[in-house]
Structure formats: structure tokens, C-alpha cells
C-alpha positions in Angstrom: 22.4 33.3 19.6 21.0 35.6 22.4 18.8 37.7 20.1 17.5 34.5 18.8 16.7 33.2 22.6 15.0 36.6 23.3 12.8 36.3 20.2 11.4 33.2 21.7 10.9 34.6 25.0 9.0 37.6 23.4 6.9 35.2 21.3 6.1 32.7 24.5 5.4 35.8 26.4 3.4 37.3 23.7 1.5 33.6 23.4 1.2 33.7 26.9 -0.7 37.0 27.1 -3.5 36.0 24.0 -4.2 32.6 25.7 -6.7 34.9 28.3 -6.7 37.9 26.6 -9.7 39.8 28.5 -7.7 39.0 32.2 -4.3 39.3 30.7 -5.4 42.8 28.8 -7.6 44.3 30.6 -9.4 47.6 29.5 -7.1 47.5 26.7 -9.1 44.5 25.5 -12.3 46.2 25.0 -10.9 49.2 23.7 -9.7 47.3 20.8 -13.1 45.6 20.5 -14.4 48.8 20.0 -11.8 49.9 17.5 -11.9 47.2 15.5 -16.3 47.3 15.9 -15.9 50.8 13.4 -13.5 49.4 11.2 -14.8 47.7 7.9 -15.2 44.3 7.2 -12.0 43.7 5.3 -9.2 45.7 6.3 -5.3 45.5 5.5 -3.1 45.9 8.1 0.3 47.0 8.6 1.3 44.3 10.8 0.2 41.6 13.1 -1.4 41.6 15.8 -0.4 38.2 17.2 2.6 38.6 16.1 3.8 35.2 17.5 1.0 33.4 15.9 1.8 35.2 12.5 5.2 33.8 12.7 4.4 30.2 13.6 2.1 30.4 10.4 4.3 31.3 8.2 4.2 35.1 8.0 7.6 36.8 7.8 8.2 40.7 7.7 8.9 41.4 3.7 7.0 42.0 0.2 4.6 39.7 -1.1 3.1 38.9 2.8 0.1 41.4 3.4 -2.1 40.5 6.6 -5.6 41.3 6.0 -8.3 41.3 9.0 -11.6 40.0 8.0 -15.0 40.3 10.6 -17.7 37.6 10.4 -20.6 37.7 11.8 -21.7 34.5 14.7 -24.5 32.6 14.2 -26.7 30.4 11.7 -27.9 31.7 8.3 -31.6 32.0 7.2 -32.6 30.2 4.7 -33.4 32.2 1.2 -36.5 32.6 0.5 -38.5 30.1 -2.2 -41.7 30.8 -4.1 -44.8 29.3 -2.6 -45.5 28.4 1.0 -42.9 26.4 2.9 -42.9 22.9 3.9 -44.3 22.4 7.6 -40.7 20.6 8.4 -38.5 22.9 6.3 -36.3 24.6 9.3 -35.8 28.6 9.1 -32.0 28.3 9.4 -29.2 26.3 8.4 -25.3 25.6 9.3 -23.1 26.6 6.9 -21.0 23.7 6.9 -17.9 25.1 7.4 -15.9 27.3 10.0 -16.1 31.4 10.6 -12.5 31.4 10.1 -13.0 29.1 6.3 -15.4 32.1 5.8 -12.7 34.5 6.5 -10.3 33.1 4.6 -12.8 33.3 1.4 -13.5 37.5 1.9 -9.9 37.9 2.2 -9.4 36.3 -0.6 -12.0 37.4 -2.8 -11.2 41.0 -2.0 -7.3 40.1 -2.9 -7.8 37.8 -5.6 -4.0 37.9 -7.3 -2.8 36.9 -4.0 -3.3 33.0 -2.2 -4.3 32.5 1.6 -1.5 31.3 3.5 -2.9 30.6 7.2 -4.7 32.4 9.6 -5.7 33.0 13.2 -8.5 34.3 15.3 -8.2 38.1 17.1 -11.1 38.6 19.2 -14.8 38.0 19.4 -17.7 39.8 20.9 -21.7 38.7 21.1 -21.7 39.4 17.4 -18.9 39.3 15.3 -15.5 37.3 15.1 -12.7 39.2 13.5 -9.7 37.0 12.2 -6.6 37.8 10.8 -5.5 36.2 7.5 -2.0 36.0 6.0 -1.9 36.5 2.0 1.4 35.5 0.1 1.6 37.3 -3.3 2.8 33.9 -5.7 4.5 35.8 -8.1 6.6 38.1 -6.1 10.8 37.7 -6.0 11.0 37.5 -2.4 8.5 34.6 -2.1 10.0 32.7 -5.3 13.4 32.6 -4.2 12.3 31.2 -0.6 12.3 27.6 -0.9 10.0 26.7 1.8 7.4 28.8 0.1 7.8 27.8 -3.4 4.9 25.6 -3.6 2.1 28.6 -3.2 3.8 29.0 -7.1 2.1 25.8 -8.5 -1.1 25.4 -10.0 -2.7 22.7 -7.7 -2.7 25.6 -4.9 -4.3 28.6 -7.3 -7.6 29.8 -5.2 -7.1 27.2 -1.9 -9.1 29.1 0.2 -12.6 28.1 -2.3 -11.4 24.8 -2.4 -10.9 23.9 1.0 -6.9 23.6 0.9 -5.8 25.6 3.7 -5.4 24.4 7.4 -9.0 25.6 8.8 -10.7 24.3 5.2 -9.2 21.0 5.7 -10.2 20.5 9.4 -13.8 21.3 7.9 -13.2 18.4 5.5 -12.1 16.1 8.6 -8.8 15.5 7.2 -6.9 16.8 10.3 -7.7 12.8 10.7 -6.1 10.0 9.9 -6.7 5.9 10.4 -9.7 4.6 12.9 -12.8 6.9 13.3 -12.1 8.4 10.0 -12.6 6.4 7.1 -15.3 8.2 5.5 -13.2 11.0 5.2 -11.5 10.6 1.9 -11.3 10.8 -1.0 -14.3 13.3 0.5 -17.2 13.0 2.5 -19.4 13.3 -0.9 -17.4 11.1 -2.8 -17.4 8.3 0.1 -21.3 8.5 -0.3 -21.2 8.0 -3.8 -18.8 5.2 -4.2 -21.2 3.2 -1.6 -24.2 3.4 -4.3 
């Protein structure tokens, strides 16, 4: 009972800390910015960072959980480029549509594509880049089959949920964090709403 009461004091203190990380952490702050500026864009880690956001996500400590951290880059995309001259109202960028941490999730999971995105969370940021960490669960491992509460990564409506906008951040892109007044459009999609008024 006491260890369990000092885990939750490590992980409010921990929360605590990563709620104003530059004040809270200092030097220490940018020195991991500039660790983590030399690292590659996908990189598996040993561990969390956060580890009190890991564990409110779902992550626990044993096979078939592998914590990937993924950089994306800030900012609006150019548009590619088309033959001929382009249109006098044509804009030069565009919004992707969808979150830095949706895009996350999809290089985590293409670079680990026998394993399914689980959740993740955002690490730091600088003028450039984002860097997020994802959680992967490995579907077919022992560990994660005989753990009831994570059984359902196993079925076949979940295979590739990052791409298909399944996970937490993909279905706040969506707007289906929503429900009832202001959201009606919403389902069954925002594409399919605009089609069944034709």
C-alpha cells in the first residue's frame, strides 16, 4: 500500500515538473534540446522520458512495449510542384490537415510496421522541430496477449490505426473527441457528411 502511494507522488511530482519544463528544468532543458537536435529522426529508446505520461497511456515496463521518439518538423508544407504556370490564386503552402503528433505516430509506425501505435505524448519543441514520444505494442507477443486490457490491439479492425486515424491524437483530428451539439457533421466522417447531403 505505501509503495503504491509513493508511485503516485513520484508520478504527480514528475507531472508537476513537465507542465513548465524550461522553469522547472533549467539548463538541463536545453541540454537535452541539443541532445535530442543530433539524434535521428526516429529513434528507439530504452525508456520514457515522461515516465508518468507513459504510464497513464498505457505503457508498462515489459516485452512487446518499445517507445520510439519521432522529430517533426513545425510549420506548413509547400505545395509540389505541377507542370505549367500556376494559377494566380493557387496559395504556395498548405495545412496538412492533421496534427505533428498524427504525423509522429505514422513514422513510428512505418519504421516499425509489425508493431501497432498505442498512444503518445509530446517531449519538447524548439523554433524548428517537435520531437514526440510514441508507445508501440507488439500484437502478437505473450505478454501483451495474456493482458486482458490490451487484448483488443489483437483484432483486425485495429491492424495499421495510426494511417487510419484510430488512435487518440488521429481521432481529435477527425473531431470525434466530440459528441452531441456543435458536432453533428462529425460522423460517420466529415467527407462522408458532405456526401450524404448531395
Amino acid at each position: 500500500m505505501e509503495s503504491g502511494l509513493r508511485k503516485d507522488m513520484m508520478y504527480k511530482h514528475v507531472a508537476s515538473i513537465w507542465k513548465k519544463p524550461r522553469e522547472s528544468l533549467g539548463e538541463g532543458y536545453s541540454n537535452m534540446l541539443i541532445h535530442l537536435r543530433k539524434q535521428p529522426t526516429i529513434t528507439k529508446i530504452d525508456r520514457p522520458t515522461r515516465i508518468d505520461r507513459a504510464r497513464r497511456l498505457g505503457f508498462k515496463a515489459k516485452e512487446g512495449y518499445v517507445i520510439a521518439r519521432v522529430k517533426v518538423d513545425k510549420g506548413v508544407r509547400k505545395t509540389p510542384k505541377k507542370g505549367g504556370r500556376r494559377p494566380k490564386k493557387a496559395g504556395r503552402f498548405f495545412s496538412l490537415g492533421k496534427s505533428s503528433k498524427v504525423v509522429a505516430e505514422e513514422k513510428a509506425s512505418r519504421r516499425y510496421h509489425n508493431l501497432e501505435v498505442l498512444n503518445s505524448y509530446m517531449l519538447a519543441e524548439d523554433g524548428k522541430s517537435k520531437w514526440f514520444e510514441v508507445i508501440l505494442i507488439d500484437p502478437y507477443n505473450k505478454s501483451v496477449l495474456s493482458d486482458r486490457n490490451k487484448r483488443w490491439v489483437f483484432e483486425p479492425q485495429h491492424k495499421g490505426r495510426a494511417f487510419r486515424g484510430k488512435t487518440s491524437a488521429g481521432k481529435k483530428s477527425r473531431a470525434l473527441h466530440r459528441k452531441g451539439k456543435g458536432a453533428e457533421k462529425a460522423r460517420p466522417s466529415l467527407r462522408a457528411h458532405g456526401r450524404m447531403q448531395k
